[in-house]
C-alpha positions as CSV (number, residue, x, y, z in Angstrom):
1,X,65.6,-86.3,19.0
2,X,65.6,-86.0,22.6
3,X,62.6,-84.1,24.8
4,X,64.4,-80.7,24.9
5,X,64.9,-80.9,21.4
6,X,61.0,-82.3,20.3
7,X,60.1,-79.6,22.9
8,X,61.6,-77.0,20.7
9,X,60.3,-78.3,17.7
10,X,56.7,-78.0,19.5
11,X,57.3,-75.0,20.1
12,X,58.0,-73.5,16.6
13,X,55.0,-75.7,15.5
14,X,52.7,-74.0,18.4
15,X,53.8,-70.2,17.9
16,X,53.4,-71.1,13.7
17,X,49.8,-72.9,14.5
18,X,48.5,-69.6,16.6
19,X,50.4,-67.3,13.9
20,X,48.0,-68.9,10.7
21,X,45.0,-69.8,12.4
22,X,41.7,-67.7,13.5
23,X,41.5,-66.9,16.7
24,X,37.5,-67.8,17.1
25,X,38.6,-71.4,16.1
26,X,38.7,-72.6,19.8
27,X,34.9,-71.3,20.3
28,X,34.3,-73.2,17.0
29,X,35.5,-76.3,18.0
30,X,33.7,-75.9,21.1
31,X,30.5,-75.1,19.9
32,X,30.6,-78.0,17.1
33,X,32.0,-81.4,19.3
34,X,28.9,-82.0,21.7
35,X,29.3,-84.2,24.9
36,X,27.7,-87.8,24.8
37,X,25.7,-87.2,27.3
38,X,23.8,-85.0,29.9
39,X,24.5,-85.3,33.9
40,X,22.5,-83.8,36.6
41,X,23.3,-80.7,37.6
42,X,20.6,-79.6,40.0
43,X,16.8,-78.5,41.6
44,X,14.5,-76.1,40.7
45,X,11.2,-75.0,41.3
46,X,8.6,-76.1,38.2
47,X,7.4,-73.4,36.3
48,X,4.6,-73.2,33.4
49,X,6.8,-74.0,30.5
50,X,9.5,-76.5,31.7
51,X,9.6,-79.7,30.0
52,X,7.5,-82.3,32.4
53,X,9.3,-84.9,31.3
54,X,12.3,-83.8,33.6
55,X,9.7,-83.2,36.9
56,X,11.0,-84.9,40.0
57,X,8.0,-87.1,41.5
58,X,9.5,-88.5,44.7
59,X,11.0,-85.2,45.5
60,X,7.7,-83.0,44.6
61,X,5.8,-85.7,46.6
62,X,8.0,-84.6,49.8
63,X,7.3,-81.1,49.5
64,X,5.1,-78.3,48.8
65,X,6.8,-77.6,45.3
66,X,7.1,-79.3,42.2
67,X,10.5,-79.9,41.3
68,X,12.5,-80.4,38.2
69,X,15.8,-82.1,37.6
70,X,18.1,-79.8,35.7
71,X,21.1,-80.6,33.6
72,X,24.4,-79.8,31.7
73,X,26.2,-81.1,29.0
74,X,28.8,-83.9,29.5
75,X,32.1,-82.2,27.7
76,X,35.4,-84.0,27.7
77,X,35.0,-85.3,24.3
78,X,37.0,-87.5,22.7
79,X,38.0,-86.9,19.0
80,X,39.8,-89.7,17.3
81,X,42.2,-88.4,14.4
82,X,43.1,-91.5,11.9
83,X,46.4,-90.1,9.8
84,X,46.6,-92.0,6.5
85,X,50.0,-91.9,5.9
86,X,51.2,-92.6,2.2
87,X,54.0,-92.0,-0.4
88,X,52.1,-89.3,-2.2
89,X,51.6,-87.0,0.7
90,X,55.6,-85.8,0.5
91,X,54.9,-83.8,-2.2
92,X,52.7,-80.1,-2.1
93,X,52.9,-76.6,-3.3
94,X,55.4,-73.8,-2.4
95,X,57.5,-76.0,-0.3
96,X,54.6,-77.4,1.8
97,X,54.1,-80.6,1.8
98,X,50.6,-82.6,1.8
99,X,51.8,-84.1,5.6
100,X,53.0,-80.9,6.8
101,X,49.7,-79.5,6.5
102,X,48.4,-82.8,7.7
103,X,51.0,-82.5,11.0
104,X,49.8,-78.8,11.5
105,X,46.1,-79.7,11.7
106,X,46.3,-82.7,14.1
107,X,48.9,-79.9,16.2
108,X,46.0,-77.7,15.7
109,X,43.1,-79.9,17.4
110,X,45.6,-80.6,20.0
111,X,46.0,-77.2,20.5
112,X,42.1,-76.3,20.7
113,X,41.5,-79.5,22.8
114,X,43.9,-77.4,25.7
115,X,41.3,-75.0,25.6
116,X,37.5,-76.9,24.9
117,X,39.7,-79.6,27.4
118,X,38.6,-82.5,25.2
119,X,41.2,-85.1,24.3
120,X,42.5,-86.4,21.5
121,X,43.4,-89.6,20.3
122,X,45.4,-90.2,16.6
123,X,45.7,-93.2,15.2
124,X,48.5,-93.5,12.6
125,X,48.4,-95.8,9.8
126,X,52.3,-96.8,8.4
127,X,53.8,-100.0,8.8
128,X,52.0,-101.0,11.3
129,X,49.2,-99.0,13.0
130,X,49.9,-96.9,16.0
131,X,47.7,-95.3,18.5
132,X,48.5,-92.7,20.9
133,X,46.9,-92.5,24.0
134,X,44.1,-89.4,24.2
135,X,46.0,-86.6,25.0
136,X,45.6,-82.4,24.8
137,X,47.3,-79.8,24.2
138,X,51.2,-79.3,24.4
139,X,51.5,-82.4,26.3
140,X,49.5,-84.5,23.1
141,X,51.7,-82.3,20.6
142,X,54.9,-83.7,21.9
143,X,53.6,-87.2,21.8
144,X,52.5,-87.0,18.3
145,X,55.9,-85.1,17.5
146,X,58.1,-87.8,18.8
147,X,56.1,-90.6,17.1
148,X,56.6,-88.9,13.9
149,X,60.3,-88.5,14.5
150,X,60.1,-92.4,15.1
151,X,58.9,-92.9,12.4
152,X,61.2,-91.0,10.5
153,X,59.1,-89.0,8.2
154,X,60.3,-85.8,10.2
155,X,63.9,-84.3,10.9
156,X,65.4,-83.4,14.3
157,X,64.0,-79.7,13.2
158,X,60.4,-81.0,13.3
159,X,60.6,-80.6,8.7
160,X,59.0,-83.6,6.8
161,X,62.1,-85.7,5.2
162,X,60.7,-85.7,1.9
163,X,62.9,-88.8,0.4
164,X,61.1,-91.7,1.4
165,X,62.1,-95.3,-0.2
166,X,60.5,-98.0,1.7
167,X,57.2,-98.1,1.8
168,X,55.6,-96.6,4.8
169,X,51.6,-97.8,4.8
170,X,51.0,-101.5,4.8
171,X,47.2,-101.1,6.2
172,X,44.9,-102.9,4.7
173,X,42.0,-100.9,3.5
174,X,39.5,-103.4,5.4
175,X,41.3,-103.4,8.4
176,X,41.3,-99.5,7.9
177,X,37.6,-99.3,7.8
178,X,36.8,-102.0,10.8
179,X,38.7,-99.5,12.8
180,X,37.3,-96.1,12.1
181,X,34.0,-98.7,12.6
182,X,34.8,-99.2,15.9
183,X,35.0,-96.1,17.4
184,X,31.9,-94.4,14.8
185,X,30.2,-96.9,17.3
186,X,31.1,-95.9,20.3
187,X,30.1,-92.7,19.7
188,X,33.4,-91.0,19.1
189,X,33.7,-88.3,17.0
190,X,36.2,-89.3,14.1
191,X,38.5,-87.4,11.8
192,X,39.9,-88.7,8.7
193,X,43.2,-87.0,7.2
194,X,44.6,-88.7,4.0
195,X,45.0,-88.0,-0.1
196,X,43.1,-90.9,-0.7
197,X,46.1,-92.4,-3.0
198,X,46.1,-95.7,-1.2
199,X,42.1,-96.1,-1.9
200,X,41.4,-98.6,-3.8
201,X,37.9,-100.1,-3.0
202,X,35.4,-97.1,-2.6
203,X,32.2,-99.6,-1.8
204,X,33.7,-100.0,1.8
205,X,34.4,-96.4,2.3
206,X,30.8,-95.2,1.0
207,X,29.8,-97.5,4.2
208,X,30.7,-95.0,6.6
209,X,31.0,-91.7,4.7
210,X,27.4,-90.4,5.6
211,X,27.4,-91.1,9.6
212,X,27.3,-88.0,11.2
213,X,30.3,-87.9,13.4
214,X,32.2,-88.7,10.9
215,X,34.8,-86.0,9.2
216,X,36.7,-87.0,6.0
217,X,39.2,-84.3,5.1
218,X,41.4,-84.7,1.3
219,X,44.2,-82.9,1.5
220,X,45.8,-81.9,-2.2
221,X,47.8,-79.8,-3.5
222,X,47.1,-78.5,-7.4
223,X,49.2,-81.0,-9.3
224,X,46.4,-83.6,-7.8
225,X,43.9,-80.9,-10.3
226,X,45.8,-81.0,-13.0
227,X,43.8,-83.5,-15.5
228,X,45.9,-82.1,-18.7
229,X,49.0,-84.1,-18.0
230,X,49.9,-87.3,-16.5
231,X,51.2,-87.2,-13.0
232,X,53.2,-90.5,-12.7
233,X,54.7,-91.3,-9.4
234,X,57.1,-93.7,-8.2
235,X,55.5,-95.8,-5.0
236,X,55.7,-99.4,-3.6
237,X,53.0,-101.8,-3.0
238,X,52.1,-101.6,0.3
239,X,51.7,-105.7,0.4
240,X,54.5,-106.9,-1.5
241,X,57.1,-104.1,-1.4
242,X,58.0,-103.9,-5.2
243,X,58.4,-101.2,-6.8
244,X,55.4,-99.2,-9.0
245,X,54.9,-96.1,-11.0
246,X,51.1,-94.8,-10.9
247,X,49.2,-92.5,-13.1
248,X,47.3,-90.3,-10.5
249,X,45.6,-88.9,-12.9
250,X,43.8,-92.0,-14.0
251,X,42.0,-92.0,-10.6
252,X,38.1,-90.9,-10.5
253,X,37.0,-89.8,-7.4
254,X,34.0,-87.6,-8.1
255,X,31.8,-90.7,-6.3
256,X,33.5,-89.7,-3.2
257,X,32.2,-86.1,-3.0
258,X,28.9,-86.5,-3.7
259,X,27.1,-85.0,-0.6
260,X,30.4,-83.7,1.0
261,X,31.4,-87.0,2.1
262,X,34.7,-86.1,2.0
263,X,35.7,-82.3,2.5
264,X,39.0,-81.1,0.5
265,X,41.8,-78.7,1.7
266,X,44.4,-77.7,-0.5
267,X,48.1,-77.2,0.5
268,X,48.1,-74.1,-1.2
269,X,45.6,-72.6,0.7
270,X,45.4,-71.3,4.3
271,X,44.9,-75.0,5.1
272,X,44.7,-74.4,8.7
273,X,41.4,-71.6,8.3
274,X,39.6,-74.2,6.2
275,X,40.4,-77.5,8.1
276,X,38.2,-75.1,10.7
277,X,35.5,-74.2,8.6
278,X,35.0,-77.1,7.1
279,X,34.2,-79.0,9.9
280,X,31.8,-77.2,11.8
């Protein structure tokens, strides 16, 4: 896929991402992600009411006034997007997919970050783990088009290749966690987007589930609801490559929701309205 052709592809996804999503989203993302800080903006005079804390001594001292410092909010925040890749998330509802619902969100927050001008940052987990560089808006989009197109879990026409045989997550669920870690420290504001299918230990996940800028989103479709049959599905191991055939429906994940650790969007929904919602 060269640039004129991932630039087309952006486009189609841009003009679909507008076309299915509110248009208040961009105040909501705006009004939810605060800055890390607060930086001086200027003077004014002290009057009966203003916090004291925030008078200016040295300056008041000088003059015939009392002074306070002022402030605004630091913006330019950095949302880091973690994109759990995994065999299960090439199957959905209605001919959408559990990644192409996945692909439209992170296009989304790129999207919104053009117009809050935060920045974005996505880590993908597959082989190997990749991250992009922060980016916004249509510039971030192609990035994260092209990386997918690398990766070859998308076509030339920007549609998930659904036939997948090799396995494409090899991350370590340990390793997984020390990185969303990392950044929960610094401050960051973090966004998980996965089907969980590659969980396997939930003590280490219940570790960071309750910090508060930190966002878990499920997505499923309704075969992932269906408890009356088996759903078996063909995977590999992501650590030794052989080949395995899981029950999905043996999996017990009510622990997980408890509190609203983890939010869930549904690929037969309007995915893109929710993923909004649900996180401010």
């Amino acid at each position: 896929m060269n640039l004129k052709e991932i630039e087309r592809v952006v486009g189609l996804i841009q003009s679909h991402i507008f076309k299915n999503s509110n248009a208040y989203a961009s105040g909501m993302l705006r009004s939810h992600f605060r800055g890390s800080g607060l930086q001086f903006r200027e003077h004014q005079i002290y009057v009966p009411g203003d916090d004291v804390r925030f008078i200016d001594w040295k300056l008041s001292a000088r003059s015939s006034n009392t002074y306070i410092k002022t402030f605004e909010e630091e913006r330019n925040v950095e949302i880091v997007v973690f994109v759990d890749l995994s065999q299960t998330l090439f199957y959905g509802f209605n001919n959408v997919s559990k990644l192409q619902a996945m692909i439209e969100i992170v296009a989304l927050l790129y999207l919104l970050a053009g117009e809050t001008q935060d920045v974005i940052r996505v880590i993908i987990w597959s082989d190997k783990t990749l991250n992009l560089p922060p980016k916004k808006g249509k510039e971030g989009l192609t990035l994260f088009i092209s990386c997918l197109e690398k990766l070859g879990v998308i076509d030339a026409d920007g549609k998930v290749i659904l036939n997948q045989s090799k396995a494409i997550n090899t991350i370590i669920e340990t390793s997984k966690i020390a990185q969303i870690k990392s950044y929960l420290a610094r401050r960051k504001e973090v966004i998980y987007l996965g089907d969980l299918s590659l969980m396997k230990d939930r003590t280490i996940w219940e570790k960071i589930l309750d910090k508060k800028n930190m966002h878990c989103f499920r997505v499923y479709s309704p075969i992932d609801k269906n408890d009356d049959v088996p759903f078996m599905v063909k995977t590999k191991d992501p650590q030794t490559g052989k080949s395995l055939v899981r029950d999905l429906k043996n999996r017990n994940d009510k622990a997980l929701f408890v509190k609203e650790r983890f939010k869930e969007i549904g690929v037969h929904e309007r995915y893109l309205e929710k993923f909004v919602r649900e996180l401010v």
